[in-house]
PAZA-812576 format. One record per residue (C-alpha): x, y, z. Coordinates in steps of 0.5 Angstrom, whole numbers, plus 500, padded with zeros to 3 digits. Each point is the difference from the previous one (the first is absolute). Layout:
<sites>
+-----+-----+-----+
:   x :   y :   z :
+-----+-----+-----+
:   X :   Y :   Z :
...
+-----+-----+-----+
</sites>
This chain:
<sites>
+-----+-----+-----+
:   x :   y :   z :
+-----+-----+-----+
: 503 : 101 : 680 :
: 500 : 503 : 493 :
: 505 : 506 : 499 :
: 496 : 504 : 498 :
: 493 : 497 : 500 :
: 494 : 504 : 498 :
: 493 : 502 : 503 :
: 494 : 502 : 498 :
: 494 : 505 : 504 :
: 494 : 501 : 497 :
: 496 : 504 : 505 :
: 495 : 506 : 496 :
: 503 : 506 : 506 :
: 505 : 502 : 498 :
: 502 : 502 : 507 :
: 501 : 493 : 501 :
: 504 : 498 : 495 :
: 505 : 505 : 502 :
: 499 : 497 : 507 :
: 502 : 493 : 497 :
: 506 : 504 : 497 :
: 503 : 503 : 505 :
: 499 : 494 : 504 :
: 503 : 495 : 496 :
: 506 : 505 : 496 :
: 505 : 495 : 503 :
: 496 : 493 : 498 :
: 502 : 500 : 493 :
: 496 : 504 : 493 :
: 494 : 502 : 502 :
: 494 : 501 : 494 :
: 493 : 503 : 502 :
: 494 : 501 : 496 :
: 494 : 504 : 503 :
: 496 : 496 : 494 :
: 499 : 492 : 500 :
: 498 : 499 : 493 :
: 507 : 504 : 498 :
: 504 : 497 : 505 :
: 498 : 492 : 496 :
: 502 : 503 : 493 :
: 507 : 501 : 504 :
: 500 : 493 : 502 :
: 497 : 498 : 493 :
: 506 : 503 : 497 :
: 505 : 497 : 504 :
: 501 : 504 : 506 :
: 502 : 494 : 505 :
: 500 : 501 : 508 :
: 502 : 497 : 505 :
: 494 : 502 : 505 :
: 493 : 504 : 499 :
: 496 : 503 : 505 :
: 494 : 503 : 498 :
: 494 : 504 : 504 :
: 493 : 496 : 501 :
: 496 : 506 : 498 :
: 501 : 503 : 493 :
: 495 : 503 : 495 :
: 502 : 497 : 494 :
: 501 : 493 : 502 :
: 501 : 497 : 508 :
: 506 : 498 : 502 :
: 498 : 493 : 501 :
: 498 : 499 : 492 :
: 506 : 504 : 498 :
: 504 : 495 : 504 :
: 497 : 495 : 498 :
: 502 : 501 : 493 :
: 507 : 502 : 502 :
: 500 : 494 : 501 :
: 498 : 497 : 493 :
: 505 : 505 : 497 :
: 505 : 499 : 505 :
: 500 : 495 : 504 :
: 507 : 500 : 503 :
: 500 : 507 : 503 :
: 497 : 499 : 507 :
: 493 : 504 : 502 :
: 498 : 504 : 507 :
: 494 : 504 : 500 :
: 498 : 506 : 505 :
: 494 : 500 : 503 :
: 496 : 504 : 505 :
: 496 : 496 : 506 :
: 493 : 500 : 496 :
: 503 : 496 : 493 :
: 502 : 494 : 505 :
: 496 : 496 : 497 :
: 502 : 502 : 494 :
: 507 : 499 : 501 :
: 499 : 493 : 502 :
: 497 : 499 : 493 :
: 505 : 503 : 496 :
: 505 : 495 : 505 :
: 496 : 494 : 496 :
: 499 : 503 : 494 :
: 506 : 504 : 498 :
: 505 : 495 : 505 :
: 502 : 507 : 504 :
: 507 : 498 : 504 :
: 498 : 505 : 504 :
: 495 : 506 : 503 :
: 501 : 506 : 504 :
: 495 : 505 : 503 :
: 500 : 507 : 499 :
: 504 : 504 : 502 :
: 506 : 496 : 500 :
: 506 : 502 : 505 :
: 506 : 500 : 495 :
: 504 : 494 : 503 :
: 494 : 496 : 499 :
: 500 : 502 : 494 :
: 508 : 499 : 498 :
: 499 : 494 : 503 :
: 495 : 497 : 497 :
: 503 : 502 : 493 :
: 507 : 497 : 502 :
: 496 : 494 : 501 :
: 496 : 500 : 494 :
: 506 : 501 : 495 :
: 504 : 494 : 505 :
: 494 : 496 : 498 :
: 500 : 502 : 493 :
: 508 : 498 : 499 :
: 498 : 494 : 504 :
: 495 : 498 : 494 :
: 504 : 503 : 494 :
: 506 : 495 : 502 :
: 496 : 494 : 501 :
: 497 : 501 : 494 :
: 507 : 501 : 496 :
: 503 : 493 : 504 :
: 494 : 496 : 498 :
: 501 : 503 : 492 :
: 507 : 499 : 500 :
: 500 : 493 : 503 :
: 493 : 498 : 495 :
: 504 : 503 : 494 :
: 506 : 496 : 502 :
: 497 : 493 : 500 :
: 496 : 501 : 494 :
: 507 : 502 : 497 :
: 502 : 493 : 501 :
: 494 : 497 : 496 :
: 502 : 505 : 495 :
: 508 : 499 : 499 :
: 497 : 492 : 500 :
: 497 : 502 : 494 :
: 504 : 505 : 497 :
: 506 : 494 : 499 :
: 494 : 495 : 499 :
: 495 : 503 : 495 :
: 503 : 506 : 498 :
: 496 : 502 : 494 :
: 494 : 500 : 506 :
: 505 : 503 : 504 :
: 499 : 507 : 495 :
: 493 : 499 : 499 :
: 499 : 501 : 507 :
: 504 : 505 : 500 :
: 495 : 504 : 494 :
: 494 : 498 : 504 :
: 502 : 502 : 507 :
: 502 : 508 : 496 :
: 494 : 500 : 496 :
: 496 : 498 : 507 :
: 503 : 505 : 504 :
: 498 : 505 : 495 :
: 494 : 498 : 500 :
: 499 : 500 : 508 :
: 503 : 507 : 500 :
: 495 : 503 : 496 :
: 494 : 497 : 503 :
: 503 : 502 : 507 :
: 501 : 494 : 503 :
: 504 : 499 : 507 :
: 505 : 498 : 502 :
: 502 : 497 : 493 :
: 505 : 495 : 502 :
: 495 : 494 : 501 :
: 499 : 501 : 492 :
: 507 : 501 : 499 :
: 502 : 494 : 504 :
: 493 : 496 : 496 :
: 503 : 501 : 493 :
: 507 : 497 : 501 :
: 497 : 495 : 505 :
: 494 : 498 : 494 :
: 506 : 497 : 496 :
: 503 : 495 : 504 :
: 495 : 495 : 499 :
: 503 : 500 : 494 :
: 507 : 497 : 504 :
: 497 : 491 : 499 :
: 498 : 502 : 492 :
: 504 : 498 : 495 :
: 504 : 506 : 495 :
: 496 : 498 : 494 :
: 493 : 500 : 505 :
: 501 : 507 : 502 :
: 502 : 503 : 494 :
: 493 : 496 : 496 :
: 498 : 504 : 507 :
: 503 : 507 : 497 :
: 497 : 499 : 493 :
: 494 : 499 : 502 :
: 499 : 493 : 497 :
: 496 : 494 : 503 :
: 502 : 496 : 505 :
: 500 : 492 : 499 :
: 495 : 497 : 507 :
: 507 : 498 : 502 :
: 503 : 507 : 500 :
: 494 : 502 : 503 :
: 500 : 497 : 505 :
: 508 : 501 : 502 :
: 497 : 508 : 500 :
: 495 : 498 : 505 :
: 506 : 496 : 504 :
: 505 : 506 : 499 :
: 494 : 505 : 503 :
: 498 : 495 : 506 :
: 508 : 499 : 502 :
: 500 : 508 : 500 :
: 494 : 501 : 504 :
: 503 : 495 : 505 :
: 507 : 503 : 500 :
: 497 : 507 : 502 :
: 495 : 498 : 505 :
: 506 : 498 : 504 :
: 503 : 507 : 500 :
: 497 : 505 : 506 :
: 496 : 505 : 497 :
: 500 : 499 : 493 :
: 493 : 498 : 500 :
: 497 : 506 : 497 :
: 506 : 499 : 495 :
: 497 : 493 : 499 :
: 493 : 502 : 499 :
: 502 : 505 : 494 :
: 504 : 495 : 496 :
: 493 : 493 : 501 :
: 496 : 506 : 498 :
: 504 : 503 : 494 :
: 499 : 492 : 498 :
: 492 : 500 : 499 :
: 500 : 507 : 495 :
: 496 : 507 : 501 :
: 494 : 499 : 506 :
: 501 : 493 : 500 :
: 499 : 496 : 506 :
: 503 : 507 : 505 :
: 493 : 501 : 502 :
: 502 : 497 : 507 :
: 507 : 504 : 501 :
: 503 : 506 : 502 :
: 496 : 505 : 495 :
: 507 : 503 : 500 :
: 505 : 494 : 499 :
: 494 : 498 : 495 :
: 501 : 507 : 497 :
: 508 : 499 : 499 :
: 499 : 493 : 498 :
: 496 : 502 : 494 :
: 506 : 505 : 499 :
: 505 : 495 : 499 :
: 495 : 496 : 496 :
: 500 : 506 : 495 :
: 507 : 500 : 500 :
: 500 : 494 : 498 :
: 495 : 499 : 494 :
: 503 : 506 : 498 :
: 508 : 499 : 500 :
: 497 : 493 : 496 :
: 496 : 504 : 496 :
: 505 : 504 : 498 :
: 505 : 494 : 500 :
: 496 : 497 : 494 :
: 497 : 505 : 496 :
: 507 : 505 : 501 :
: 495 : 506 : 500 :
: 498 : 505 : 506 :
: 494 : 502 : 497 :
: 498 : 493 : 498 :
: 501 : 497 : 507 :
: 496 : 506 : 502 :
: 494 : 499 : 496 :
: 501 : 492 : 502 :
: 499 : 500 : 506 :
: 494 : 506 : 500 :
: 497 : 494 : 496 :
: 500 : 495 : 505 :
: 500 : 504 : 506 :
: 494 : 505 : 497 :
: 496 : 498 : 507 :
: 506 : 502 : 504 :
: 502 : 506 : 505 :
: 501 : 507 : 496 :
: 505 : 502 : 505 :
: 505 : 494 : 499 :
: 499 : 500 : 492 :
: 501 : 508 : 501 :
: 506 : 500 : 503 :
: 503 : 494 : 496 :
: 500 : 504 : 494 :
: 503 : 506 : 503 :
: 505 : 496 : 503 :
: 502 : 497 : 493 :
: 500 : 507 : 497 :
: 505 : 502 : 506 :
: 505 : 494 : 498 :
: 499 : 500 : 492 :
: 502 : 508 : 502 :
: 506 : 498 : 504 :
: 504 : 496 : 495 :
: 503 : 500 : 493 :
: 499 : 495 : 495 :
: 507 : 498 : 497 :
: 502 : 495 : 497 :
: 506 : 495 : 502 :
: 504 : 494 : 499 :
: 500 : 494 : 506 :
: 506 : 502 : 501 :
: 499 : 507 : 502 :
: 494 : 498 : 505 :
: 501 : 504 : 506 :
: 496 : 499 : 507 :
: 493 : 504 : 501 :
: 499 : 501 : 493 :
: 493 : 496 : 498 :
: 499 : 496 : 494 :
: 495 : 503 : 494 :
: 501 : 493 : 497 :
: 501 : 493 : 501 :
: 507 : 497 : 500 :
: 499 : 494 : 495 :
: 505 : 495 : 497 :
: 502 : 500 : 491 :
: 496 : 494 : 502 :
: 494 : 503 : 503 :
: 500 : 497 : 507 :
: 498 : 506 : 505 :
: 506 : 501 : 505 :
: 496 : 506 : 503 :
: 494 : 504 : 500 :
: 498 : 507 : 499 :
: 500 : 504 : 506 :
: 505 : 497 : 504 :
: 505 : 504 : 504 :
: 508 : 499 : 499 :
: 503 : 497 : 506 :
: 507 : 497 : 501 :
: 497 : 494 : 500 :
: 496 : 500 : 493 :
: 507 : 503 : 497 :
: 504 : 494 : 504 :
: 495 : 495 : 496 :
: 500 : 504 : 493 :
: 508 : 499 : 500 :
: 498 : 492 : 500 :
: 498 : 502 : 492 :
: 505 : 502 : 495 :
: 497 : 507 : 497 :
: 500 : 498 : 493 :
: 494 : 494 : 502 :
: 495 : 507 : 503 :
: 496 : 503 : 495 :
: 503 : 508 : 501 :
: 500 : 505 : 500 :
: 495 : 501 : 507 :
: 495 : 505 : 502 :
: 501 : 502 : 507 :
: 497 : 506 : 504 :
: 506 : 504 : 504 :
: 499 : 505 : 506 :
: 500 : 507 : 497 :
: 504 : 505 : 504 :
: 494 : 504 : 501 :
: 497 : 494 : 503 :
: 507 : 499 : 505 :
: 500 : 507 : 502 :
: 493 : 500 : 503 :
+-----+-----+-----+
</sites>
């Protein structure tokens, strides 16, 4: 059981709080609240409890509708309901609706109550651990892919890399959860690149039309990722975010998860825009770019793509450096082109061990210098 778990009671009698207060002093950290409505915002801002438990009969709100969207702001904590014998059939609603782990009738004897929140947390802990063990096992495979495409491409190693930042950026200020999905679909999206030749990816990165042959390698590469992840347990949703990110805004997600639709259209745009971006070497152009070819598209997304944008343009420090001064994280402003023109790399990308590897293969005096890079601010590092 959690060290110290938290539990909330919301009940509008004040005599019943303190009941649950007494009843429960050695159980853990016990909030109450006699207003459901105030007890919500406490969990909108954060407050994490392990167990619920809420009266049925309340003026603002009832408590199966208050537990019912416990659970939408909440989902981890565990949720009990008090009720008196009339509001049985209510109960038994709430249990469908709210998915209530437990109801106990008023007045509730002290050890069924302490024994019941005991179990609550216990199952509250039984579900948080699973959920990190499937994390922490999906991230690791998905870690694989990407080691395989850090040595491999390693100039698509560190677009993935922009992409995955700006795409959780953007799913944080749209209150998307939980945001691994995303996480793991930016980083994922790449690794169709893998059967491509280097000179393909970057005619990719520069935003240049592919030949039908080249086209077609995209489409294999895509395809062979496809089939690698629908060999992976529990990935699907993963899966189905990185196919949807391949057909553009509102194209073809009509028949998926309006979630999963939702975070698919979120990396598509962290997609168009670091390209954008890439080529036209502006933050405001990309920006009036994409508002251009998506003016039918989701304000929401579009809203919280600009204010992700400002929060990483406020976060770094423009600085002009040599090749051989380029540090990990720092993000490129510019392209990295040869005296002779060829693009070695292009704009937006994020330095990596790998990408540093591959410079040192040129000699210094053949790069266009000095480079334009973005590094993290210290403010930024102390947030």
């Amino acid at each position: 059981m959690s060290e110290n778990p938290v539990v909330l009671g919301v009940d509008d009698e004040l005599s019943v709080l303190d009941g649950i207060k007494l009843t429960l002093r050695n159980s853990g950290t016990v909030i109450t609240s006699t207003n459901p409505i105030e007890a919500l915002e406490q969990l909108g801002m954060g407050l994490a409890p392990s167990a619920i438990i809420s009266d049925m009969r309340m003026p603002q709100m009832s408590g199966s509708e208050f537990l019912r969207r416990c659970r939408e702001v909440c989902p981890d904590a565990t949720r009990i309901l008090l009720t008196g014998q009339a509001d049985l059939s209510s109960a038994i609603e709430a249990i469908n609706d709210g998915r209530i782990f437990r109801f106990l009738s008023k007045p509730v004897p002290p050890d069924v109550l302490r024994n019941a929140v005991s179990d609550a947390i216990e199952q509250h802990d039984l579900i948080t651990s699973q959920r990190v063990l499937l994390e922490q096992t999906l991230q690791g495979s998905v870690q694989a892919f990407v080691e395989a495409l850090a040595v491999a491409s390693p100039i698509s190693f560190g677009k993935a890399l922009a992409v995955r930042r700006l795409a959780v950026e953007i799913g944080k200020k749209m209150n998307i959860k939980p945001l691994w999905r995303l996480e793991l679909a930016s980083l994922l999206y790449f690794v169709s690149h893998l059967p491509l030749r280097e000179q393909v990816v970057q005619k990719i990165f520069a935003a240049q039309t592919l030949t039908q042959h080249e086209q077609e390698s995209l489409v294999e590469g895509r395809e062979m990722l496809d089939r690698m992840l629908s060999k992976i347990p529990r990935l699907e949703d993963v899966r189905t975010i990185v196919k949807g990110a391949s057909l553009g805004f509102h194209q073809g997600l009509s028949k998926i998860d309006p979630k999963l639709a939702e975070q698919a259209n979120v990396l598509r745009a962290a997609l168009e825009y670091v390209s954008h971006h890439a080529r036209l070497g502006s933050p405001p152009a990309a920006l009036e770019l994409m508002h251009y070819e998506n003016s039918d598209g989701s304000e929401e997304l579009m809203s919280a793509l600009e204010s992700a944008v400002e929060d990483q343009e406020r976060a770094y420090d423009l600085r002009s450096v040599h090749v051989r001064d380029l540090a990990l994280g720092m993000i490129l402003s510019e392209a990295i082109i040869l005296l002779d023109g060829t693009l070695l790399v292009t704009a937006g990308s994020e330095i990596t061990q790998p990408l540093l590897l591959r410079l040192e293969q040129f000699e210094p005096r053949t790069i266009r210098e000095p480079i334009m890079v973005r590094v993290l601010n210290p403010r930024a590092k102390a947030a």
